[in-house]
C-alpha positions as CSV (number, residue, x, y, z in Angstrom):
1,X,-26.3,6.6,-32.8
2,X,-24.1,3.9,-31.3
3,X,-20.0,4.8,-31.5
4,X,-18.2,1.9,-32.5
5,X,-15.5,0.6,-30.6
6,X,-12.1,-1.1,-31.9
7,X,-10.3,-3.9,-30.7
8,X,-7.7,-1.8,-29.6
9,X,-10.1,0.4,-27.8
10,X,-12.4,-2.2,-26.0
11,X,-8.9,-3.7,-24.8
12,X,-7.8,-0.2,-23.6
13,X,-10.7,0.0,-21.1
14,X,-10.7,-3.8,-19.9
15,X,-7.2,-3.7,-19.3
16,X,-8.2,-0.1,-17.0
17,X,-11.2,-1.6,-15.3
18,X,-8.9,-4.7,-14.4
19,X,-6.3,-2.2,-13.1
20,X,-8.9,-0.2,-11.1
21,X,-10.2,-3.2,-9.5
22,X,-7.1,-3.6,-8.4
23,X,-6.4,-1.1,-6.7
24,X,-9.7,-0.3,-5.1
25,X,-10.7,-4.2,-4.4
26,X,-8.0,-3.7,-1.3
27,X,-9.8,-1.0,0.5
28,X,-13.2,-2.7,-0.4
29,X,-11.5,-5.8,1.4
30,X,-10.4,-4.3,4.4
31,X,-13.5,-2.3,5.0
32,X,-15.9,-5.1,4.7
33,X,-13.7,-7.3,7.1
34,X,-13.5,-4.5,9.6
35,X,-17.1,-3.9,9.5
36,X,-17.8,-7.7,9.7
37,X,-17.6,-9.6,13.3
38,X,-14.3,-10.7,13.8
39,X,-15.2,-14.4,15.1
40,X,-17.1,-15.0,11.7
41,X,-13.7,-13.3,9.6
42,X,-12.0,-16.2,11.0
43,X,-14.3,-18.5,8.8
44,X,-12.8,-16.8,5.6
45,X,-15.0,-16.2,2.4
46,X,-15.3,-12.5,3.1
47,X,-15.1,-9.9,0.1
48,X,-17.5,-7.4,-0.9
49,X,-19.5,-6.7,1.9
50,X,-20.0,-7.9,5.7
51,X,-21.6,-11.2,6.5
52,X,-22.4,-10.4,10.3
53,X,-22.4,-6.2,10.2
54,X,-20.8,-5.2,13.3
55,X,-18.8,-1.7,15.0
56,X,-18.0,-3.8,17.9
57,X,-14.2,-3.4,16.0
58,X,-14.2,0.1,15.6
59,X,-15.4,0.7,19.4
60,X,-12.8,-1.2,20.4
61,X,-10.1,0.3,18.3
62,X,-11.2,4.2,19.8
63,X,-11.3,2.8,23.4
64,X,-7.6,3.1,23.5
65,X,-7.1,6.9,24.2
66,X,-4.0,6.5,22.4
67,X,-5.5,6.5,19.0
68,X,-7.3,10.1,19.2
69,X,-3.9,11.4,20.4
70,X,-2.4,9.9,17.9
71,X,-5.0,11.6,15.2
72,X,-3.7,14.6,16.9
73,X,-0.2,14.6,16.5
74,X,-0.8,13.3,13.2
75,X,-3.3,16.2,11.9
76,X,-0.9,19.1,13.5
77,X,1.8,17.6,11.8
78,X,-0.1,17.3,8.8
79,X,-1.4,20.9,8.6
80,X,1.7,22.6,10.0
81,X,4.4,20.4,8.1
82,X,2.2,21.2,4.8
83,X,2.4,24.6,5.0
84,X,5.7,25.4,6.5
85,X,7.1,23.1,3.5
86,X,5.0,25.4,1.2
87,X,5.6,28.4,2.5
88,X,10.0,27.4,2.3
89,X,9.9,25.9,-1.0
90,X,7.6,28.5,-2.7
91,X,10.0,31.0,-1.6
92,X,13.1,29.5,-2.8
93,X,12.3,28.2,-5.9
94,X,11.0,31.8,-6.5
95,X,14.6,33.0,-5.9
96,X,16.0,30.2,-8.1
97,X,13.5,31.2,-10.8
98,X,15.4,34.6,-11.2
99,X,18.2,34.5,-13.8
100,X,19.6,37.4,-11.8
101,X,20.2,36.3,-8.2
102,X,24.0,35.9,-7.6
103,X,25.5,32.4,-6.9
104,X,22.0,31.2,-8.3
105,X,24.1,27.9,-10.4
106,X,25.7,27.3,-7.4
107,X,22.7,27.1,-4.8
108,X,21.4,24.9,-7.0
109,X,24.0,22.4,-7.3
110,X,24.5,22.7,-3.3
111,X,20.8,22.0,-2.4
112,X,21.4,19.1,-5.1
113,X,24.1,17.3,-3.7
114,X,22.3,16.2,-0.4
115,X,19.6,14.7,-2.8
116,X,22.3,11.8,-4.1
117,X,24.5,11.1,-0.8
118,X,23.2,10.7,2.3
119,X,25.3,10.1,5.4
120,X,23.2,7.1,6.5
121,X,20.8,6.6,9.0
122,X,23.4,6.9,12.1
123,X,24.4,10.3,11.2
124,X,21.2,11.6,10.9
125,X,20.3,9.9,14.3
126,X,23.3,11.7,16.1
127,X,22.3,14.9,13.7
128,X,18.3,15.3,15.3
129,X,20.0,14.6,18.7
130,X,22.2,17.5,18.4
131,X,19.7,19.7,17.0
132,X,17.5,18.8,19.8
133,X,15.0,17.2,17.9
134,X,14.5,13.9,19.2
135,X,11.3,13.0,21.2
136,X,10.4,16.7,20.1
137,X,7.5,17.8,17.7
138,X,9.0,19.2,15.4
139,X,11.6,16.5,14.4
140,X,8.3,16.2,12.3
141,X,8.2,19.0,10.9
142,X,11.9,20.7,10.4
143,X,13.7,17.7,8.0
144,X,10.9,18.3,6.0
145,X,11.0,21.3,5.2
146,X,13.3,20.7,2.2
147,X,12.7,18.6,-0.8
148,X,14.7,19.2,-4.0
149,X,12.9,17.4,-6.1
150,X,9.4,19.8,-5.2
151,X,11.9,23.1,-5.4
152,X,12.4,22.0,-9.3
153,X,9.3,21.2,-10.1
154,X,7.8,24.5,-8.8
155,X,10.8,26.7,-9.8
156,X,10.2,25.3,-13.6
157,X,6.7,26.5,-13.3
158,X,7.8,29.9,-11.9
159,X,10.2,30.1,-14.9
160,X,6.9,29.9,-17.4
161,X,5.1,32.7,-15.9
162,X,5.6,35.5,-18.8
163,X,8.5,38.1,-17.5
164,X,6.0,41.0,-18.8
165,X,3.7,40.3,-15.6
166,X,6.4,41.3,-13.5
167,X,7.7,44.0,-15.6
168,X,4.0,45.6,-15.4
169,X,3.5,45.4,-11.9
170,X,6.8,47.1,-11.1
171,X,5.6,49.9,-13.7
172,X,2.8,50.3,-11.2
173,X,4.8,51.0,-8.5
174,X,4.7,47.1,-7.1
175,X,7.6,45.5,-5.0
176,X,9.3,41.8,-5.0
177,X,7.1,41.2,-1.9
178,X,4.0,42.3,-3.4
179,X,4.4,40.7,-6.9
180,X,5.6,37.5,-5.2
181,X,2.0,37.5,-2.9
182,X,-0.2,39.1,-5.9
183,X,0.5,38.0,-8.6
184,X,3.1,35.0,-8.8
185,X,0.7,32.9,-5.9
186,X,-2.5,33.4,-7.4
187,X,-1.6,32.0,-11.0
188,X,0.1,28.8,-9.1
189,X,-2.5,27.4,-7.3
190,X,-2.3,23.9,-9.8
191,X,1.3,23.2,-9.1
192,X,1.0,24.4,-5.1
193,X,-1.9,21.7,-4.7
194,X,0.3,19.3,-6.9
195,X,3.0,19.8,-3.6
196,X,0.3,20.2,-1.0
197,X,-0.9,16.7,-1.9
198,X,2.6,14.9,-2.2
199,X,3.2,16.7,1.3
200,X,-0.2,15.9,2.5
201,X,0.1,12.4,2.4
202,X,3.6,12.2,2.8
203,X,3.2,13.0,6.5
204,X,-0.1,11.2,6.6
205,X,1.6,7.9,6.1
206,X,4.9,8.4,7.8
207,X,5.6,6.3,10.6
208,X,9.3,5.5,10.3
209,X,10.1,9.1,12.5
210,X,8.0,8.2,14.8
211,X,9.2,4.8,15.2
212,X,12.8,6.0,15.3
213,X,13.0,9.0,17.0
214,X,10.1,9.6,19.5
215,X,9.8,7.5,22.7
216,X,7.7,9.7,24.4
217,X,3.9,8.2,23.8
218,X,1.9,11.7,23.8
219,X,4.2,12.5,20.6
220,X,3.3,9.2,18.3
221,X,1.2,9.8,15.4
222,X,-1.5,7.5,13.9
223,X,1.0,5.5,11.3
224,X,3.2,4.6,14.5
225,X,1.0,4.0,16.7
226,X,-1.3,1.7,13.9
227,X,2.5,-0.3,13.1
228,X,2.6,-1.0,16.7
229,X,-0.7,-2.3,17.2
230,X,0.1,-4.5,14.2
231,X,3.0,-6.1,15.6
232,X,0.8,-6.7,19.1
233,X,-1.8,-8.1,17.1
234,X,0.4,-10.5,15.6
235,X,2.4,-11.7,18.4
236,X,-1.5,-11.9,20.1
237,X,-2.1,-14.1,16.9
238,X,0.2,-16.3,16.9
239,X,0.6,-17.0,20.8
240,X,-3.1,-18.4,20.1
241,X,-2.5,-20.3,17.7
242,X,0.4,-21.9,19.8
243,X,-1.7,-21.9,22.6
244,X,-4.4,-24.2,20.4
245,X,-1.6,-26.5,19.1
246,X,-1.3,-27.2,22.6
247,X,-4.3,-28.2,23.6
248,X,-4.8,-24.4,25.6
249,X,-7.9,-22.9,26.6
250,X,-8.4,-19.5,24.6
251,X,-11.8,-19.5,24.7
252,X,-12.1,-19.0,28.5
253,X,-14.7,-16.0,29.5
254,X,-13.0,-13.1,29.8
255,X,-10.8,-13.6,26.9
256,X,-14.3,-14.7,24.4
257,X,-14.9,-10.9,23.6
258,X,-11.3,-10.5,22.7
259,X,-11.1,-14.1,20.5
260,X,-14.6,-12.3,18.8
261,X,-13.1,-9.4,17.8
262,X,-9.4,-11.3,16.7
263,X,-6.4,-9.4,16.1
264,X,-7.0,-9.3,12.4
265,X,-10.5,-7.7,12.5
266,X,-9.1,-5.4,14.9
267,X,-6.0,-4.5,12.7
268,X,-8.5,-4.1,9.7
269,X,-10.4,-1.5,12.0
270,X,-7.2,0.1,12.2
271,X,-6.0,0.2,8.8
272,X,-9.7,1.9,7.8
273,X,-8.9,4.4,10.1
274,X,-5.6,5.1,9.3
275,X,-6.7,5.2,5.4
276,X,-10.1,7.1,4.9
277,X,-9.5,10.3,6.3
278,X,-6.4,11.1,3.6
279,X,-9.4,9.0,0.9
280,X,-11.4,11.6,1.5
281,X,-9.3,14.9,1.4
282,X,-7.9,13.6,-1.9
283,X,-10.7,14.2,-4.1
284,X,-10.8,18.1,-3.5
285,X,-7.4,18.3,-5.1
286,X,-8.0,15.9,-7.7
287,X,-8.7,18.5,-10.1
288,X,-5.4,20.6,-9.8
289,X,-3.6,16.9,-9.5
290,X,-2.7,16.3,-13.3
291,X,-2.9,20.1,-14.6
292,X,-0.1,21.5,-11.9
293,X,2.0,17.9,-12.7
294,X,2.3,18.9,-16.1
295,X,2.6,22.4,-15.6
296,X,5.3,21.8,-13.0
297,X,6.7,19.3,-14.5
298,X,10.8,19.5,-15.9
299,X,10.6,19.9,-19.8
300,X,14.0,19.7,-22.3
């Protein structure tokens, strides 16, 4: 039996498949171009697929020894900025859930405050110098420990958990500690993945702290160390293209492998790197994504 579609309907799901061809055409894009040889990019009409397959980008990319220290530093502060932020915000919005802790209206409005005015970006220079966080790992890791906006959301969902739970397991002879690890944690593994993924990728993408506040070059994560190569590959680009205005000789023998692979095929390369890995993880946690959103999520 066929199911008949309205107007409405079949305009629904155009509009969607127009909207998800938006978004993943990009990443189709830059794959195909950094799997494609770079000389041949430079020809344009590239979109789907590769016209001369190649790796030759991607070996040249993980010959810098930077990169896979820069996966590194960029993992550990994945991993370890994830679950630190977890661990801090699971057990304050815990505390916030309680109608009963003292000064609780108050904590709240004081974490708040810090969420509308900053002091500006000077300030909080001077500030991770005097905490001795510049050029130190964790200037990764400690600022981000805090998030307002993730304490809400997971103290809301604490505040839906039926009060009889608790009341039972204290009947049995259960403590705040052991409630908070047996039973509280188990039934909020939607809205702790909901966090985990904003987290997750929130450290994945950063490069602005690195940029900032890290000069030393065994401490630069991925995103940093990919926005630098960008800018090299640029200025590369364009001193070319000066250099061919001119009447230059860029083509010269040692410099032909380098023309092949181009600056753009190479920043392509770099961009698939950078992306896939956090492509990949997402799907996992795809499942808890829009559950623990709603159940999180501020209501009234």
């Amino acid at each position: 039996m066929l199911r008949k579609f309205s107007f409405f309907s079949i305009t629904n799901y155009a509009l969607l498949l127009l909207l998800a061809f938006c978004m993943v055409y990009p990443f189709v894009y830059i794959l195909a171009y950094s799997l494609n040889d770079g000389l041949d990019s430079m020809k344009g009409g590239i979109s789907f697929w590769p016209r001369q397959f190649t790796l030759e980008n991607y070996i040249e990319v993980f010959k810098d020894p930077a990169i896979m220290n820069a996966y590194k530093i960029t993992i550990a502060r994945t991993v370890v900025g994830t679950l630190t932020h977890l661990i801090v915000t699971t057990l304050f919005a815990y505390a916030l859930s309680k109608r009963t802790l003292p000064g609780r209206n108050f904590i709240s409005f004081f974490i708040f405050i810090p969420t509308i005015f900053g002091g500006g970006f000077i300030p909080y220079f001077i500030l991770m110098q005097r905490l001795h966080l510049y050029n130190s790992f964790w200037v990764y890791i400690i600022p981000a420990l805090y998030n307002f906006f993730h304490i809400v959301v997971m103290r809301t969902f604490f505040q839906q958990i039926p009060p009889e739970l608790e009341e039972s397991a204290k009947i049995d002879g259960y403590g705040d500690v052991a409630i908070f690890l047996k039973i509280i944690l188990p039934l909020s593994g939607s809205v702790i993945s909901v966090i985990a993924i904003f987290m997750g990728v929130s450290h994945w993408n950063d490069w602005f702290t690195g940029t900032f506040f890290i000069s030393d070059k065994n401490l630069v994560p991925v995103q940093t160390l990919l926005q630098e190569m960008l800018t090299r590959s640029e200025a590369l680009l364009d001193a070319v293209k000066r250099a061919s205005q001119f009447g230059g000789n860029t083509m010269s023998p040692a410099g032909t492998q380098a023309v092949r692979i181009t600056p753009e095929s190479l920043r392509m390369a770099v961009l698939a790197i950078a992306t896939v890995p956090i492509l990949v993880i997402y799907p996992f946690f795809q499942k808890h994504f829009v559950k623990g959103a709603l159940l999180g999520s501020v209501k009234g």
